[in-house]
N, C-alpha and C positions, 0 to 999 in steps of 0.2 A: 204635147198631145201625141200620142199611141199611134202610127200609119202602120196602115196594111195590116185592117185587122180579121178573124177572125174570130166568127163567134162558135165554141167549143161549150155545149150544152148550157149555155145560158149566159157564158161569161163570154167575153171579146181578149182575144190573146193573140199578141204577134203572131205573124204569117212563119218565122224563124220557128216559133216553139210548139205551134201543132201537130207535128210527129213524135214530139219527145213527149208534152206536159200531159196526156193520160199514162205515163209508166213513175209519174214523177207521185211517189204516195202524199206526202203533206200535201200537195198542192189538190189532186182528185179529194182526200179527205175535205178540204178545207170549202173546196166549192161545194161539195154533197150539204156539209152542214149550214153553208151558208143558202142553198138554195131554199133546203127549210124556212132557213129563218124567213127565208123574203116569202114564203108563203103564210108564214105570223104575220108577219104588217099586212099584209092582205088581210087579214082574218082581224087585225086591230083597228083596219081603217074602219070597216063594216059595223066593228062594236062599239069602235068609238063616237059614232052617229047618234048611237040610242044611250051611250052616257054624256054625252051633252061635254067630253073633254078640250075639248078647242085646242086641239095639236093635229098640226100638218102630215099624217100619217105618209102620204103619199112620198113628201118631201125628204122624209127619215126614210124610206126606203130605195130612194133614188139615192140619196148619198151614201148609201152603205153599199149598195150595187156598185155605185161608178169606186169607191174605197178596194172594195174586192174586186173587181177586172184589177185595178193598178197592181194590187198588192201579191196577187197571184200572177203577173206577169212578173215583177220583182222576185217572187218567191222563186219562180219557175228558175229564171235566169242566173239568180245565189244558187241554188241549190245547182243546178248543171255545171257554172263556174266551179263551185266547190270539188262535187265531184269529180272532174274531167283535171283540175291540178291535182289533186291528189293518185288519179288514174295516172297523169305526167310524171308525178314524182317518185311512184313506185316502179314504174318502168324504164325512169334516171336510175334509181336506187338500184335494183336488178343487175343491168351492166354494169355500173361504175362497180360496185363490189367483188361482182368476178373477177373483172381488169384490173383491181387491187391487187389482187389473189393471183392472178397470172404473171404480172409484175414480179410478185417474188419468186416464181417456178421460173422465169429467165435467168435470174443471178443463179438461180440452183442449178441449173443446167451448166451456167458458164465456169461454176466453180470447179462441181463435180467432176467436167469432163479432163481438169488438168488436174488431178486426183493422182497423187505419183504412186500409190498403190495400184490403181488400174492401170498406169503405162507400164511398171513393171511386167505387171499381169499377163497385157499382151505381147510385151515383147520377149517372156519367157514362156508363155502354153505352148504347148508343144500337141498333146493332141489326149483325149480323156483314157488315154492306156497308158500312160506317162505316169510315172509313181508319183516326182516332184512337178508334173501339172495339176496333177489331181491336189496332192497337198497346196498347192499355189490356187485350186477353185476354190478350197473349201475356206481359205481365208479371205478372200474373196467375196465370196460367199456370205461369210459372216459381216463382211465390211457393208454387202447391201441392206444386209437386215438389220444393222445398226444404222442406215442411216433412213429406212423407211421406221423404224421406231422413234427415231425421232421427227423425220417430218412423216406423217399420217399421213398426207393427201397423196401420197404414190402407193398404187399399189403391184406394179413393176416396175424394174430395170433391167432393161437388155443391153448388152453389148458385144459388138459385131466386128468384125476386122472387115478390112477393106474389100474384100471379095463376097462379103454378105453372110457371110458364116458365120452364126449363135455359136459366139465361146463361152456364154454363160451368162443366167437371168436369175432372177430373184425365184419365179414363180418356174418352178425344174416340170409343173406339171406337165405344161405345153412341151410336147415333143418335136417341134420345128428345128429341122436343122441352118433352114437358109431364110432370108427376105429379101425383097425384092433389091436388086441392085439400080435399078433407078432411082429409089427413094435413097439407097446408101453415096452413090453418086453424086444426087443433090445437095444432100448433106456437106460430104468431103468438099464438093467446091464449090460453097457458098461462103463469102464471105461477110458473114454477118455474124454474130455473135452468137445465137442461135436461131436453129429453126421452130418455127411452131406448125403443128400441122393438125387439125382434125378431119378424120377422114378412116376408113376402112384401112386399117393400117394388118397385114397377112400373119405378122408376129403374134397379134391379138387377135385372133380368129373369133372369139366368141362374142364379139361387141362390131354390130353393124357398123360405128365411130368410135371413135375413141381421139384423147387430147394427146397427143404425147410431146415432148421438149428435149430435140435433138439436138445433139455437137459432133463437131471432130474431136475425136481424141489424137494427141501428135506429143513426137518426144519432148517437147521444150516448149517453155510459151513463147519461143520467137514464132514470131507470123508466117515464116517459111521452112519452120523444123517439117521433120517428117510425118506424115499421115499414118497412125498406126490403126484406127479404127474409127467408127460410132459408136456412141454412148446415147441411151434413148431414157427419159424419164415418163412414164405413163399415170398421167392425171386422172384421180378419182371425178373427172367433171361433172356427172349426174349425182355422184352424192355429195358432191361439195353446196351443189347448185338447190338439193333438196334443203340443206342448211340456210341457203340466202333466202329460198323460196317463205318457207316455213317464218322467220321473222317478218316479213312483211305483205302475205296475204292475209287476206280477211274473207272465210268462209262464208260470212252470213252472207255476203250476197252475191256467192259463186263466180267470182273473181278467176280469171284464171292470167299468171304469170310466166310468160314462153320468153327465153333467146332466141331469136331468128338469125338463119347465116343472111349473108346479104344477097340473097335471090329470097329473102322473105319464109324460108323454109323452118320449121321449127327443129331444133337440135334441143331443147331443154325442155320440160314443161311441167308446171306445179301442178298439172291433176293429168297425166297422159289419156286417162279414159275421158276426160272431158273433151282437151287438145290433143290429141296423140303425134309422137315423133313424125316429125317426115312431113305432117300438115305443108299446107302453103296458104299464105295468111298474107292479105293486103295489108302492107307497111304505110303506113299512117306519119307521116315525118311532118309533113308542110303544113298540116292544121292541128288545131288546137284539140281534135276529136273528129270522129267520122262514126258515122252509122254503117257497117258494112254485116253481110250475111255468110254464116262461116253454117256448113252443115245444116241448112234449111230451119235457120235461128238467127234472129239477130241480134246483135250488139254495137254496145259502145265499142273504140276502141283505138288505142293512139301508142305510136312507137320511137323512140327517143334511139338516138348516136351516143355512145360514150364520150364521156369531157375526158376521158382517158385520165392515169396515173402518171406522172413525171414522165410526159411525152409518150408513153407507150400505150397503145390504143390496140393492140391488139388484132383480130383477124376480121376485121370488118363484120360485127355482129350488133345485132339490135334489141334493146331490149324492148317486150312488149308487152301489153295489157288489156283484155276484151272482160266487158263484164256483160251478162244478159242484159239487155233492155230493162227487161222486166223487173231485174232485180236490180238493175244500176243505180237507183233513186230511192232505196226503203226509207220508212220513217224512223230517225233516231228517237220520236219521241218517249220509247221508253225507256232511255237509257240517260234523257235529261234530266239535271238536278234543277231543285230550288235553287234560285239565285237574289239575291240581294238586292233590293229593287236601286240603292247608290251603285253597285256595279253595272246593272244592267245600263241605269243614266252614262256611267263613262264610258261605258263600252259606244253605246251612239254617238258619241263624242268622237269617235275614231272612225276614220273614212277608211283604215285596212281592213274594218271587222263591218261597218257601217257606211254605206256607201253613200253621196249625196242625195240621190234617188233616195234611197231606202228612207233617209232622214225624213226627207219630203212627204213618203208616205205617212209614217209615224207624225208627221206633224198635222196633217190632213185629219186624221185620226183622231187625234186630242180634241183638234178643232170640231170635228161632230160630237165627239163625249162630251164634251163641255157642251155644247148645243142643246144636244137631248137631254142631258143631266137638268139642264135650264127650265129647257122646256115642259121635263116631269114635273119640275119643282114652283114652277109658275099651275101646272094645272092643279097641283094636290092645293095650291096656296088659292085658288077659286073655285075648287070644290069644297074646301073652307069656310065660304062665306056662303057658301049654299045652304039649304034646307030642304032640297029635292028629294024624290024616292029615291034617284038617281046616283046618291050622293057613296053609296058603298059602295056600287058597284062599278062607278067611275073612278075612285080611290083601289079597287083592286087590280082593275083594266090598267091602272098607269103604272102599278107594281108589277105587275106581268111586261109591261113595254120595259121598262127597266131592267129586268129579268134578260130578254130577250134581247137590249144592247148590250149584258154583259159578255151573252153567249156570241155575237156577231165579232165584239174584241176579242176573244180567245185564240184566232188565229196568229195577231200580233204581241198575245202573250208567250203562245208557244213560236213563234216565233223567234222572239228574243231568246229565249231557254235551248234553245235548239243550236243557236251559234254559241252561246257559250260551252254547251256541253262539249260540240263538233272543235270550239278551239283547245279544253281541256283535252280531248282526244287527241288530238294533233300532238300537244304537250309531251302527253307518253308515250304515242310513236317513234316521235323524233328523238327523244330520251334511250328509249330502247335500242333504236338503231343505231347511235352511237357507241353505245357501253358495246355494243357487240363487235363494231369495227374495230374498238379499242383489244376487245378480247381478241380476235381474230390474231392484231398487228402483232402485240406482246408474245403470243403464242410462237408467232416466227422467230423474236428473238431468242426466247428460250430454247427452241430447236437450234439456232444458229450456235450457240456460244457453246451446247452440248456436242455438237460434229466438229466444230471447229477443234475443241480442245481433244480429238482423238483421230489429227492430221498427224500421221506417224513422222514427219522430221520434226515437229514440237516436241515429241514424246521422245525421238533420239536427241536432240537436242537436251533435253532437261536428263537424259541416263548420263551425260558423261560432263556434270558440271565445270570440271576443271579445263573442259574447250570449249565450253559457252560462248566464249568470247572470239572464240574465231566463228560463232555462227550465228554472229549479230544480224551481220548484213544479208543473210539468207532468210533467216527470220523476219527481218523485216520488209525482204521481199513481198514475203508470200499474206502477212500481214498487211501489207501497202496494196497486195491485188486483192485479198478478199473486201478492203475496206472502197475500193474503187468500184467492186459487183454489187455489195452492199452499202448504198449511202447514205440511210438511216443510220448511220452511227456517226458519230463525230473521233474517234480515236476505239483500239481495239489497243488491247495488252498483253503481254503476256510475262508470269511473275515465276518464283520461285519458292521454295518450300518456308522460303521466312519472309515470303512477302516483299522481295525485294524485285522489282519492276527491271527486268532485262531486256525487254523489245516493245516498240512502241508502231502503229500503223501511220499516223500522223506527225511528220515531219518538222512542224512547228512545235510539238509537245516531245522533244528527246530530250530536253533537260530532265524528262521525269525520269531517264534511263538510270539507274543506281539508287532510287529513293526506295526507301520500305512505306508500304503501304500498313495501317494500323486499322483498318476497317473494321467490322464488325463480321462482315461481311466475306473478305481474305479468309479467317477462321473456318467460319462454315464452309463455303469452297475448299477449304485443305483437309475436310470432315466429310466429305462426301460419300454416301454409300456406295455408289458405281456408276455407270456410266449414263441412267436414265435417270442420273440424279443432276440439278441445278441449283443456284442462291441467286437472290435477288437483294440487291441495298433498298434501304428506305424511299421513299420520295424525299429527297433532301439535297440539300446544298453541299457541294464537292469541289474541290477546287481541278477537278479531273472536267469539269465543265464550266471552266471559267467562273465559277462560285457560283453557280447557278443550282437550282433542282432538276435532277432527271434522277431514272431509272440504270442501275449499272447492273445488267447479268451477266453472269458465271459457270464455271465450271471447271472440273479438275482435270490434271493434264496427268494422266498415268504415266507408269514405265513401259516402255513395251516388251522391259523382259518380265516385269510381275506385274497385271491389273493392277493388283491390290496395294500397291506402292503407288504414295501420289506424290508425285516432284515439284509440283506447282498447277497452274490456275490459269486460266483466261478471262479476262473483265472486259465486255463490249458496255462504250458508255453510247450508249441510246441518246439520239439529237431529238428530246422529248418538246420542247419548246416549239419549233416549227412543224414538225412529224404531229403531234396532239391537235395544234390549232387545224393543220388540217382537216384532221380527223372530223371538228367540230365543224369546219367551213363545208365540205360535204355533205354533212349534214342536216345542216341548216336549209329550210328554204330560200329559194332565187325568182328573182322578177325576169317578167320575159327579156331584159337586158341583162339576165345573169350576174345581177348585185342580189348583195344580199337582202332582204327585207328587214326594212328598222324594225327595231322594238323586238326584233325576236335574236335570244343568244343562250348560249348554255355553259356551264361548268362541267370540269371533270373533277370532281372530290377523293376525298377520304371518308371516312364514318367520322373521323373528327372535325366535320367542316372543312379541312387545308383544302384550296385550292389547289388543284395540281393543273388544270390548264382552266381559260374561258376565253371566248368569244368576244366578252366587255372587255373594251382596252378601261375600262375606268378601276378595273379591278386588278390585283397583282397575285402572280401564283407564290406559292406561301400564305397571304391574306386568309383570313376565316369569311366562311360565307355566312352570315347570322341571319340565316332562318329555322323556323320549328325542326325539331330534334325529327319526327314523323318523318319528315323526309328524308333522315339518313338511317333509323333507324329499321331497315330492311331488311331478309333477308334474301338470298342468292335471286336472283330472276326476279324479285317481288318489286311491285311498281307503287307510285302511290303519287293522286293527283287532284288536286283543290287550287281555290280561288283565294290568295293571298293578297293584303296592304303590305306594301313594300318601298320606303323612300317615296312618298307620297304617290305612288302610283298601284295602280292594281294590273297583278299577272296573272294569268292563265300558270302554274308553276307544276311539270311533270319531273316523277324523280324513276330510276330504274337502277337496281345493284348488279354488279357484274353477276355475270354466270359461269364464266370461263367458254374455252371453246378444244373441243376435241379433246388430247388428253391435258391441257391448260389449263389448272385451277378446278382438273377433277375428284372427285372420293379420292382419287387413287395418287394425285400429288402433292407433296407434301406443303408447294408453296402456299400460303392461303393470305391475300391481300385482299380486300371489299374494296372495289372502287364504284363509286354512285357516278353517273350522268345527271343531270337538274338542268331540263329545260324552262327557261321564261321566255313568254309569252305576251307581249302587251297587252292589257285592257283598254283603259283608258285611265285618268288623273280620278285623286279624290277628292281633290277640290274642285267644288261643284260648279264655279264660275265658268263664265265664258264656254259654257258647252247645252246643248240641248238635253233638257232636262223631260222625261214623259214617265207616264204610267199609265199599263192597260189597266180598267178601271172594275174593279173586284164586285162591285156593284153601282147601281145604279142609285138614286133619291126615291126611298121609300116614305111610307104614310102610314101613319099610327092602326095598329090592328085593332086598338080599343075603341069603343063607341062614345060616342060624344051626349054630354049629361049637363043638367042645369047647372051643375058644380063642377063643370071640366070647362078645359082652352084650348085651342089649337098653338100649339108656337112653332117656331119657324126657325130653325136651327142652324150654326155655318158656324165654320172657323175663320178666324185672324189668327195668323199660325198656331202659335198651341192650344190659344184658346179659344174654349169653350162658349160659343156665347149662341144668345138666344132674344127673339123678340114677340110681341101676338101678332099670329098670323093676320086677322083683322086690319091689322097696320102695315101690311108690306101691299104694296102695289105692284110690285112686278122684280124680278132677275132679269138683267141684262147683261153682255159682255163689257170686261173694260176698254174693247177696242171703240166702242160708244163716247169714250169719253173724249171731250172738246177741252185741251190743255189751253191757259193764256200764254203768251211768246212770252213776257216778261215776268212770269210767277216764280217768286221765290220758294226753290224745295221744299223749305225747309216748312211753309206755310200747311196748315191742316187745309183749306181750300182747294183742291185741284185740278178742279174748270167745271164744265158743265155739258149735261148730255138733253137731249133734247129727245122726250118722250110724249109721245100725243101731242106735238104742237104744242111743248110748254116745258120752257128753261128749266132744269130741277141742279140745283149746286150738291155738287159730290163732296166731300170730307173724309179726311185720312185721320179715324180714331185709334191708329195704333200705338201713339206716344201715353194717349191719356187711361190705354190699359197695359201700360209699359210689358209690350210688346216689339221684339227689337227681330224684325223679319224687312227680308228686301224687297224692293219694288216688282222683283221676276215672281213673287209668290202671292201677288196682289191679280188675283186672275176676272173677276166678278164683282160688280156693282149694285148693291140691295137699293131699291126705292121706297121710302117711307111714307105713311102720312099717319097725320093727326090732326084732331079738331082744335084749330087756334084762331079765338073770335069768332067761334058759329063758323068759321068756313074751314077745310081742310088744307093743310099745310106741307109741303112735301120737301123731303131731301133725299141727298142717296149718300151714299157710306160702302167704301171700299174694302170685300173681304176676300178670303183666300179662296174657301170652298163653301159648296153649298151641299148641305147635310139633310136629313128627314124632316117631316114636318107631323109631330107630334101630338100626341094627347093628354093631358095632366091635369090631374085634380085640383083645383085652386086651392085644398087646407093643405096642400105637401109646398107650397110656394112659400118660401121664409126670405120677411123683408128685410132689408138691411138699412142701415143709416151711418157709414162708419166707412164708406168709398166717396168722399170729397173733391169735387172738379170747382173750382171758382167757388161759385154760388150755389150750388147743385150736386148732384151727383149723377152719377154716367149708369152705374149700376144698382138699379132697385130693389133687385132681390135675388135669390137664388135656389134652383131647383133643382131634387135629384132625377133626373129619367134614368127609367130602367126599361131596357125594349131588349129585344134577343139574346136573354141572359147576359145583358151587360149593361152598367149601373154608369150613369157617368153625370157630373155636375157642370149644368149649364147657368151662365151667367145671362140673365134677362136686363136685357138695356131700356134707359126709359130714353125713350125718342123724344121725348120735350125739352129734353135738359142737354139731350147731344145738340140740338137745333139754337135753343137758348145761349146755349156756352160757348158753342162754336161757329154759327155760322152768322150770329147778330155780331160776333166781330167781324165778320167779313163786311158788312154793310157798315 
């Protein structure tokens, strides 16, 4: 039972959800409609006085009341749960993606800063009136802008000598000659690997903050060589952040997506004129959501810590998310599909889509439609035997009531339709979000393997082959420390103009030092147009990764006395295996214990089904994932998402194709691989057992529109699963449930007897006729119990007979009744004759049972 309640225009709803449940749409729509409806039964009780129908009007409306308070407090409490994790999750998603993406601007800081072109640099400038300084900028110079071409996300680099003095930047616009020495100071003696700093930085005057990723520069990478400068790298972070923003907000209900520093302050934000920079916004850490008021408006609104990347968490930032009130709860329902009413049954089956409660409701639910279904179909069955004036307009009055419990169900039809659609949504969210971390990651590698292979002792190294081999172990220095900044890789290479492997990063793989490589892959790398050119190998099996499938990129290692001369190659083999799953465990949603949620996992594809990573350990990469082609057949950004049978279960199943990201896998490069995301989704099983089985009820027991004639019958219509059967109204005495019925402890199943219910103070024996119209349904679909009678011996004689559903109660000319003699039970026969009814443009053949012969055949063996 419900405490602490209040009553909100009619209904009774938690003390918890009366600030939030008028901004919540389904649920205000649902009460408005239902409040009508409870002003019909009012208006049915009244009519149904002077049609003489003998149904509890009052009673039917007190259960559909106390049905809707429960269902709309349920409704209220999904819908806000719903919301507020997915508010969680996008403001996980937010941080953690950045903190990906920062992650790799630390290696690039730590690389670049021992860059032996820039130590040269500054420990030959001499001053910009210097003939061989100037020449010594200008290649310099070019060395920055090769390598913001290849990584995009900077769009400076300054570098400063110990005293604070600009010896020269990417961007020549800024005419600064000095910054601050404190900041250069901090730098010089910190011993960390890098600095990161966002803040008003004087070099970058035009940007109130800015991200930038500091080092020392020093003669040698010993820890104590000399200090010859800073090296500063300047992070695009508002447009990187417009890219994170942009994938996972959702405009329609003005959503807005901010970073906060950790004083709460916003440094990012997916709509500034909404949020604007600089804001201060209550952080929301310790609950699950908070109502707080930002600019004389309120909202939802909840702020999440990064789980951080491989330890590195970055600058203490929050990601966060306020959506209006007002608009925080819209109704999906017009974005809901039909769904299959076997899916909708599995999906109740499942407590992560279907909560116990909720079950409950839904069960309450049936139990009144079956009631009032009952109840319609017991009055049209004694308005039947009437001859009143009374008699139409008491048959329309209970078609109207019927009517009106279809309408009172629709809330728990769109109901159902509403979490399916919201878990199909979720499907290609989550789809989406991955294929773009994946785009993202890839992107770095092809920038790495492109700057790598245009570190000029590579490049002197491969001019002068026949001393190669005095500069193994230099080689594999500098190899061994980029493969330590960068650990997504498992070995780096580097080869020679015939493919024969001279330097190795990984210490355990130098057997591979002397072997020629035959790739496919080698070729195109020794084919390369110029330096913003790269090759990628297949997803396939290599023995360069312990015969596993990964990703190997490339690139050509010039001369550095002609570009145009390629001497060899560099091949980073990508640790795809562990590096992907991740991609995918990020992805995924987590319970507030930070495991993953069962039943939900994803793949990383091909357009030909290959797996290239998943989530399910039951699945191997390589393996085909065999489902419909629809979902790989995509193309770039195109999503596509349906309710799949799959290994006896049903998924929720979202697919999204790469898009590439910045100039990765754009118009403009040459590499072109489709990789799909495919997220699944649990449903629930499609075998129907052992799960809660419901349907909101499409209508109710109607009553023949034709008039009744010296040559017409009333019959009485139901099924025993698929069939069709029928009896004269005249002879039923009443519908009741079968929880009525009184089992014997000792009866055998298998017996047609199976106990007795007690009506008006008089035993009546029940009988199971669905062997003898071989009908082979289970005892769960045995919902309702018909009572019969007939005249045996001048006195009337009664039994009852177990069916599924109870159907209309009809009109029919007695010359359209065609008898039969050719359906055999013992001595008798079970079925008499057979009739076609045609009611609302639909023709269907009912089987008219003769009640003497079921009573005769079957229940004198009982006695």
């Amino acid at each position: 039972m419900m405490s602490s309640l209040i009553n909100y225009k009619g209904i009774d709803v938690k003390k918890e959800l009366y600030p939030i449940i008028k901004h919540i749409e389904d649920v205000d729509k649902y009460r408005e409609e239902l409040g009508r409806l409870s002003s019909s039964w009012d208006i049915f009780a009244l009519l149904g006085q002077l049609g003489d129908i003998n149904i509890d009007i009052g009673k039917t409306k007190e259960n559909f009341l106390n049905l809707t308070s429960i269902l709309l407090n349920h409704l209220s409490e999904q819908t806000i749960k719903k919301v507020t994790q997915e508010m969680n999750f996008k403001a996980q998603v937010a941080i953690d993606v950045v903190i990906r993406n920062l992650f790799e601007r630390t290696a690039d800081i730590g690389f670049l800063a021992t860059d032996d072109d820039i130590r040269y640099f500054i420990e030959n400038y001499v001053s910009e009136y210097n003939e061989d300084s100037t020449k010594l900028k200008q290649k310099i110079q070019k060395r920055f802008k090769e390598y913001v071409a290849k990584y995009s996300v900077y769009f400076d680099i300054v570098l400063v000598n110990t005293k604070g003095k600009i010896l020269t930047r990417l961007d020549e616009s800024l005419k600064i000659e000095k910054i601050d020495l404190n900041f250069v100071n901090e730098i010089l003696n910190s011993s960390d690997e890098y600095v990161e700093t966002f803040k008003h930085h004087d070099f970058i005057p035009q940007y109130e903050n800015s991200l930038v990723y500091s080092y020392k520069v020093t003669k040698t990478n010993d820890p104590d060589s000399e200090k010859l400068g800073v090296l500063c790298l300047c992070f695009k972070f508002q447009n990187e952040m417009k890219g994170i923003f942009s994938n996972i907000i959702d405009t329609k209900n003005k959503e807005a997506i901010t970073i906060l520093n950790k004083d709460g302050v916003v440094i990012s934000s997916s709509d500034t004129e909404h949020i604007a920079l600089n804001s201060k916004l209550e952080v929301v850490l310790n609950d699950d959501y908070k109502i707080v008021s930002f600019a004389g408006r309120d909202y939802i609104a909840k702020t999440c810590k990064t789980n951080g990347y491989q330890g590195f968490k970055g600058l203490d930032w929050y990601g966060h998310i306020m959506i209006p009130i007002e608009y925080a709860f819209l109704s999906n329902e017009l974005n809901s599909k039909e769904v299959n009413i076997e899916i909708i049954n599995a999906m109740m089956g499942n407590e992560q889509h279907f909560s116990k409660d909720l079950q409950e409701v839904f069960t309450k639910s049936k139990t009144i439609q079956d009631n009032l279904n009952r109840v319609i179909w017991n009055g049209n069955i004694s308005q039947s035997k009437l001859n009143s004036s009374n008699r139409e307009f008491s048959k329309s009055l209970l078609n109207e009531i019927g009517v009106t419990g279809v309408k009172a169900n629709s809330s728990l039809n769109n109901l159902t339709q509403t979490i399916i659609s919201s878990i199909l949504k979720d499907s290609e969210f989550l789809s989406s979000l991955a294929i773009d971390i994946m785009d993202r990651n890839l992107y770095e590698r092809a920038n790495d393997c492109r700057w790598w292979a245009l570190t000029s002792y590579f490049r002197e190294a491969l001019d002068d082959m026949d001393s190669l081999s005095y500069k193994k172990e230099k080689l594999t220095s500098i190899l061994k420390y980029i493969n330590d900044l960068y650990t997504v890789y498992t070995n780096l290479l580097i080869f020679d103009k015939d493919g024969k492997i001279v330097a190795v990063s990984n210490k355990k793989q130098e057997y591979l030092i002397g072997k020629v490589l035959t790739n496919e892959w080698v070729e195109k790398t020794l084919n390369l147009k110029n330096t913003s050119k790269y090759c990628v190998s297949k997803f396939e099996k290599t023995n360069l990764y312990e015969n596993n499938a990964t990703y190997i990129y490339c690139s050509a290692i010039r001369s550095l006395k002609d570009e145009n001369q390629i001497n060899g190659g560099i091949a980073v083999v990508f640790d795809s295996s562990p590096q992907f799953s991740a991609m995918l465990d990020e992805t995924l949603p987590k319970d507030s214990n930070n495991k993953r949620i069962d039943g939900v996992y994803a793949f990383f594809t091909n357009k030909d089904k290959t797996i290239i990573s998943t989530s399910n350990s039951k699945y191997e990469v390589g393996a085909t994932l065999d489902i419909d082609d629809k979902f790989f057949n995509l193309s770039n950004a195109q999503q596509h998402s349906e309710i799949i049978e799959f290994n006896g279960k049903y998924y929720a199943v979202g697919s999204r194709c790469s898009n590439g990201y910045r100039e990765y896998k754009s118009l403009n490069d040459d590499y072109k691989y489709d990789v799909l995301c495919i997220v699944f989704i649990f449903i629930g099983f499609t075998d129907s057992k052992n799960r809660l089985r419901y349907k909101t009820k499409d209508n109710f027991i109607s009553t023949s529109t034709k008039h009744m004639s010296k040559n017409s019958i009333d019959l009485a219509t139901f099924h025993l699963g698929e069939k069709f059967l029928a009896v004269q109204a005249k002879n039923v005495v009443s519908s009741i449930g079968i929880d009525k019925l009184e089992k014997s402890i000792d009866m055998d199943k298998k017996n047609h007897f199976k106990g007795m219910v007690l009506y008006k103070e008089k035993l009546i024996s029940v009988l199971d006729i669905r062997d003898f119209i071989n009908e082979d349904i289970g005892d769960e679909e045995l919902e309702n119990i018909i009572l019969l009678e007939y005249d045996k011996n001048n006195t009337q004689h009664c039994i009852g007979i177990l069916v599924s559903s109870l159907e209309n109660i009809t009109v029919v000319e007695k010359d359209l009744i065609q008898h039969i003699q050719n359906h055999f039970l013992g001595a008798g026969t079970l079925v008499e004759s057979l009739v076609d009814i045609k009611e609302n443009n639909e023709s269907r053949v009912a089987m008219i049972l003769d009640i003497k012969k079921i009573d005769d055949n079957l229940n004198q063996k009982v006695s």
